[in-house]
N, C-alpha and C positions, 0 to 999 in steps of 0.2 A: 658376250656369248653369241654365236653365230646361229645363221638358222639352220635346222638340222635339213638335213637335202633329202632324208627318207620319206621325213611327213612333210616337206615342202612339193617331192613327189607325189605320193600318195594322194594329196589335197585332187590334184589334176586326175588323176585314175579315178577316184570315188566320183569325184563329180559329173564323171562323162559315163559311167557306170548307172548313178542317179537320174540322170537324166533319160538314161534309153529306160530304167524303171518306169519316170515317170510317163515316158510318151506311151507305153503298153498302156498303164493303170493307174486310176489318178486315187488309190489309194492314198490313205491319212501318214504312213508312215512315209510313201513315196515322195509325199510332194514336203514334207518337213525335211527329210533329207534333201530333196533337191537344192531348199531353199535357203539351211542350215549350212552345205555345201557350199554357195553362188557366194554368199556372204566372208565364208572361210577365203576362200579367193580372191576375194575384193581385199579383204585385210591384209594377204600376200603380197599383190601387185602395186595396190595402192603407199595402203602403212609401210611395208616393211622393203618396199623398193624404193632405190635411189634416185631412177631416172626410167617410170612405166613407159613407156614406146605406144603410139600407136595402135599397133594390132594389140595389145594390151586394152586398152583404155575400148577399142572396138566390140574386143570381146564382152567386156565388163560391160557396155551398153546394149548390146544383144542379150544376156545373159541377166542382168538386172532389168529386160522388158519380158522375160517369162518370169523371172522372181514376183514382181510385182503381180501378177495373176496369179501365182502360185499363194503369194502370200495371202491374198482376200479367202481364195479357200482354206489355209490354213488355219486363220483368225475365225471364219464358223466353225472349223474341225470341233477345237479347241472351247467354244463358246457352245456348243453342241452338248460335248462330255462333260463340261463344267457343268449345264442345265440338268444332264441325266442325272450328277450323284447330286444335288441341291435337293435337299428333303425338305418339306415345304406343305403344310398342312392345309393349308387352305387354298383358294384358288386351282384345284388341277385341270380346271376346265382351259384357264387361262395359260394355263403351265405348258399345254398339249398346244393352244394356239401358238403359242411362241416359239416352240420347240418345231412347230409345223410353217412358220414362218421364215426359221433358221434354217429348216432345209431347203424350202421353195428358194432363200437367197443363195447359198451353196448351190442348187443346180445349178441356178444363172450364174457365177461365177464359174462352177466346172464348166461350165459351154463354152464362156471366152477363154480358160484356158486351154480348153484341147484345139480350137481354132487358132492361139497363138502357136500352138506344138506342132502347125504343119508337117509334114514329113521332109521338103525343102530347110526350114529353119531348122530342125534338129540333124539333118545334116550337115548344115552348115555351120553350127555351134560345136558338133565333134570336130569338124576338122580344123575349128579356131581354137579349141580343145588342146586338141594334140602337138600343133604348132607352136600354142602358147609352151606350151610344157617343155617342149627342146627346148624351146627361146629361154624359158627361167633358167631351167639347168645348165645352158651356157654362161648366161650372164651371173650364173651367183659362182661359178669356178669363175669367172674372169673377173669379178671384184673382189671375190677371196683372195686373188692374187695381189689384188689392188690396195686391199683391206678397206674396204667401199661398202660391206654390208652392213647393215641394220640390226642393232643388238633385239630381238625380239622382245625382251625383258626393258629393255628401256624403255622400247616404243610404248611396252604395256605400261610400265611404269608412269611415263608421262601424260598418259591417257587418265589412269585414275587420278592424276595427282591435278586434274579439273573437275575432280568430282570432290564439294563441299560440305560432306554432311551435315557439320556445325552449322549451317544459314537457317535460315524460315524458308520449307522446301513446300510447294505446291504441286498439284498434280504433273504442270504441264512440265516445271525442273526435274520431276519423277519420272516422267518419261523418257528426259533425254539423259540423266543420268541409268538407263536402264538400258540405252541405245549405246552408252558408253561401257559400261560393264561388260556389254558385250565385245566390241570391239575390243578391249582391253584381254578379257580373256582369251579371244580367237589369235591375237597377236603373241600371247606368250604359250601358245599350245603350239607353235612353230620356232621354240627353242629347244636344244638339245637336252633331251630330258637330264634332269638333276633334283636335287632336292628343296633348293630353293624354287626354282619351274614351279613344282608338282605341290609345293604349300601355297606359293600363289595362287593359282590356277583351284585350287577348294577351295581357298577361302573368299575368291572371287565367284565363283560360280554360288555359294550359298548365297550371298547377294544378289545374282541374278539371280533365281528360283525364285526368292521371295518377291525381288519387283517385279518378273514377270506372272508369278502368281495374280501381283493385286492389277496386272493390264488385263489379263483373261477376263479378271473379274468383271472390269471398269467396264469393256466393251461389249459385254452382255447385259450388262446394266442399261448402256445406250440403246442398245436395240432394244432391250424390252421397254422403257421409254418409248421408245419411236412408233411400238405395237400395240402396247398399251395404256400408254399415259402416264401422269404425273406419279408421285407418292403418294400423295392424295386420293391418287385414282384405282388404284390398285393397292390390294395388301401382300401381292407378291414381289410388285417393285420395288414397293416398299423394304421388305425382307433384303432383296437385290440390294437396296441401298446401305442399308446395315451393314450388311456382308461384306461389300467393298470398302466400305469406310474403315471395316477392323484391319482388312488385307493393307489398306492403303499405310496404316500406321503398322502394323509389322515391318510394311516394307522400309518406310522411313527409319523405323528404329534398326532394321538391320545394316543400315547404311553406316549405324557405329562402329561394326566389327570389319568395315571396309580396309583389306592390306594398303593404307594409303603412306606408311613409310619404308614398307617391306623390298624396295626395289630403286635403285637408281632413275634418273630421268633423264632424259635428251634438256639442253641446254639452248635451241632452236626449238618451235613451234612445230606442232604437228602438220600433215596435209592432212584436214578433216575428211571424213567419209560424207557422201548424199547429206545432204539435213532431209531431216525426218521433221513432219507436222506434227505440231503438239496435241494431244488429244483434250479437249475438256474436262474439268475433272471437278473434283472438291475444293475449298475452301483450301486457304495459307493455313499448317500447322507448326508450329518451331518444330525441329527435328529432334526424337528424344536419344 
């Protein structure tokens, strides 16, 4: 199945759209889309191209140096609204410190990002933008002729089909099985919708919800740690700690219902995306 050239399109519009959002307003939705975006594109050029060029790989290195500032505000957004609805009986004195903590870190991170969103770099991101966008849509008509493109559905396929549920999964395999799911899903969101597409793509994203669920968690848990102290030391960390241990094992147990035969595979090795650091986390649990 080919990639579809409308939302292969579209990927490049939205994201140059997102980004003049973001450089206005460094709003919570603004900077998820930008960053949701960068990534979508990354999976395009990277995953699902034959031979990325250059000005490709250029773009992708400009463009993954505002994600990464984009992303640390996004990671308080997120650990922010998690802490408002966290109902929690005891401690709100400490509740209010952390929550006040969370923001003091969020400005500092808003700062370096509006300082990387110079008005120079976001110029020059649109018009790597725009270039890239001719360049894809030449090149996927001149391998369509070739038959040189990337089944989207495979790529996805072959992506999940290194994610193991059946092992003894720890926090840090939790992570980057979470980092996979994604990629997975963003690569088969740029095939020609069908009906196999579109059961993939739910029954993968309910996987992602839930791991990403229990990361919001984990990483508010670490800051409050860091503000507060141990379990011991606090009875709202404590709570914190709780909370993520349940998340933690949802997420592993949803890793059952993972589409891991639902899709052909590439019979070559993927080209991985960035590796991502593993976050610390909890104890080895078998996967239920």
């Amino acid at each position: 199945m080919p990639i579809d050239r409308k939302r292969g399109r579209i990927v490049f519009e939205k994201l140059e759209r997102d980004l003049a959002k973001l450089s206005a307003k460094l709003r919570p939705q603004n900077v998820h889309g930008f960053r949701t975006g960068a990534r979508r594109l990354q999976i395009l050029l990277i995953e699902l191209s034959s031979h990325p060029g250059r000005r490709e790989k250029r773009l992708l290195k400009s463009l993954g140096q505002v994600r990464k500032r984009a992303g640390k505000v996004r990671d308080l957004d997120v650990q922010l609204a998690a802490l408002r609805s966290f109902k929690s009986p005891g401690e709100p004195r400490r509740k209010t410190q952390l929550m006040n903590r969370l923001i003091e870190l969020r400005d500092r991170q808003e700062k370096k990002l509006r300082k990387a969103l110079d008005k120079d770099t976001v110029r020059d991101l649109r018009k790597q933008l725009k270039r890239a966008a001719r360049d894809f849509q030449a090149n996927l008509r001149r391998n369509s002729r070739k038959q040189e493109n990337l089944d989207p559905l495979i790529v996805a396929g072959t992506i999940v089909g290194t994610i193991h549920p059946g092992a003894t999964i720890d926090a840090a395999t939790l992570h980057q099985y979470r980092i996979r799911t994604k990629r997975a899903r963003y690569a088969a969101e740029f095939a020609v919708p069908s009906a196999e597409s579109e059961k993939f793509i739910a029954g993968i994203k309910r996987v992602q919800d839930a791991l990403g669920d229990w990361h919001d968690w984990l990483t508010l848990t670490q800051n409050a740690q860091k503000s507060l102290g141990e379990v011991r030391e606090s009875s709202l960390v404590a709570e914190l700690h709780n909370l993520t241990g349940a998340k933690f094992r949802q997420a592993v147990s949803a890793l059952s219902s993972m589409p891991q035969k639902s899709l052909p595979r590439q019979k070559a090795p993927l080209a991985s995306s960035a590796q991502l650091s593993s976050p610390p986390g909890s104890q080895a649990v078998p996967a239920a």
